[in-house]
SELOSE-327370 format. One record per residue (C-alpha): x, y negated, z; residue in three letters. Coordinates in steps of 0.05 Angstrom, whole numbers, plus 5000, padded with zeros to 4 digits. Each point is the difference from the previous one (the first is absolute). Layout:
BEGIN
XYZALA ...
This chain:
BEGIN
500050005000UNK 502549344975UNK 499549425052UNK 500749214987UNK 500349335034UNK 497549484968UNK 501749284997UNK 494049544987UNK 501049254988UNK 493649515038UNK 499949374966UNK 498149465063UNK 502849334978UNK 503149494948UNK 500549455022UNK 498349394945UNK 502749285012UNK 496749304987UNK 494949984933UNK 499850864998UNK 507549964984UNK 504950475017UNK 504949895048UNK 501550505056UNK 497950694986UNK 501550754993UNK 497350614973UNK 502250705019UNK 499250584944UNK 499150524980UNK 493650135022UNK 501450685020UNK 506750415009UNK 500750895009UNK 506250255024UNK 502250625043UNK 503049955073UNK 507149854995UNK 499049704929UNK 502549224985UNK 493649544991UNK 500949324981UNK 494449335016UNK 499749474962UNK 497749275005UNK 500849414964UNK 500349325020UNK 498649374979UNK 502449315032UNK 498649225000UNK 506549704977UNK 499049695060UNK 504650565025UNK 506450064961UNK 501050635040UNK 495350575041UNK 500750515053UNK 495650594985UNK 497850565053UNK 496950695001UNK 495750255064UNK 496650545014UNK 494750245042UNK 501250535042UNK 494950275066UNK 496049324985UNK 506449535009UNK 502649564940UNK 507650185008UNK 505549594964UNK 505350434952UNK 503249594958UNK 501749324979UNK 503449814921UNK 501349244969UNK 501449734937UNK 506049665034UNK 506150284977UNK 503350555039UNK 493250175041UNK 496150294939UNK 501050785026UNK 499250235069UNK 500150715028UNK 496650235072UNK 505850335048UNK 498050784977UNK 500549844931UNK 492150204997UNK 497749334976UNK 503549604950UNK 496849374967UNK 503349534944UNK 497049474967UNK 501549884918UNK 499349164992UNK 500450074915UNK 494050395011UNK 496149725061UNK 498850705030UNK 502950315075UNK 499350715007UNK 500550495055UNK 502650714992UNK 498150455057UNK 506050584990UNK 498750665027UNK 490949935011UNK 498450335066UNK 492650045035UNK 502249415032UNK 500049564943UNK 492350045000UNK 497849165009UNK 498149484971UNK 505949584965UNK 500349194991UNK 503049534962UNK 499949315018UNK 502549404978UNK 499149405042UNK 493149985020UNK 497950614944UNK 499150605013UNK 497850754966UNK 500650685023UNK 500150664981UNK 497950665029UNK 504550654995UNK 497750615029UNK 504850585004UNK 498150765009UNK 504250645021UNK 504250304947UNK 497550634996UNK 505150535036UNK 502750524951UNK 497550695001UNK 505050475040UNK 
């Protein structure tokens, strides 16, 4: 029997600026993601910005037990656009040609099962990936 998490993408909130324009927003894709425990699955959002900012810090949260917990922060600044948690779990890097930060989760686990944000100053969507047992191997 063949077992899958899935990774399913909510859209909450764009945020639009003064006169319906665009300033501040992102939008996470795809709208759903399979991949087997201990597989490599990658989130995606882009992002767009006033040029109010010349530069933007870009987090991913997730949700875990009801809590909104913090994982990782990128920016377009130079020398801060990749970032990697301490187990080497979460890495997130941000692309500025193409206005996109992404966030690989290496080795998926049960655990991984949340809800996942990206914000950008005051903007904010989230995902939701649900992981399931690998199934063990007949003996």
């Amino acid at each position: 029997m063949f077992l899958q998490r899935s990774l399913c993408l909510f859209l909450f909130f764009a945020s639009k600026g003064i006169n319906g324009k665009d300033e501040d927003s992102v939008t996470q894709f795809p709208s759903s993601v399979r991949s087997r425990e201990g597989d490599v699955s990658l989130l995606h959002c882009n992002f767009t910005h006033s040029s109010a900012y010349q530069n933007v810090f870009l987090q991913w949260y997730h949700k875990e037990e009801g809590k909104i917990k913090y994982i990782l922060q990128t920016s377009t600044l130079d020398g801060m656009n990749k970032e990697v948690t301490a187990d080497g779990h979460f890495y997130a890097f941000v692309d500025t040609k193409l206005k996109t930060t992404y966030l690989r989760i290496h080795a998926i686990r049960l655990t991984d099962s949340a809800f996942y944000y990206c914000a950008l100053s005051p903007t904010t969507e989230n995902m939701l990936l649900q992981s399931n047992q690998k199934p063990s191997q007949a003996q």
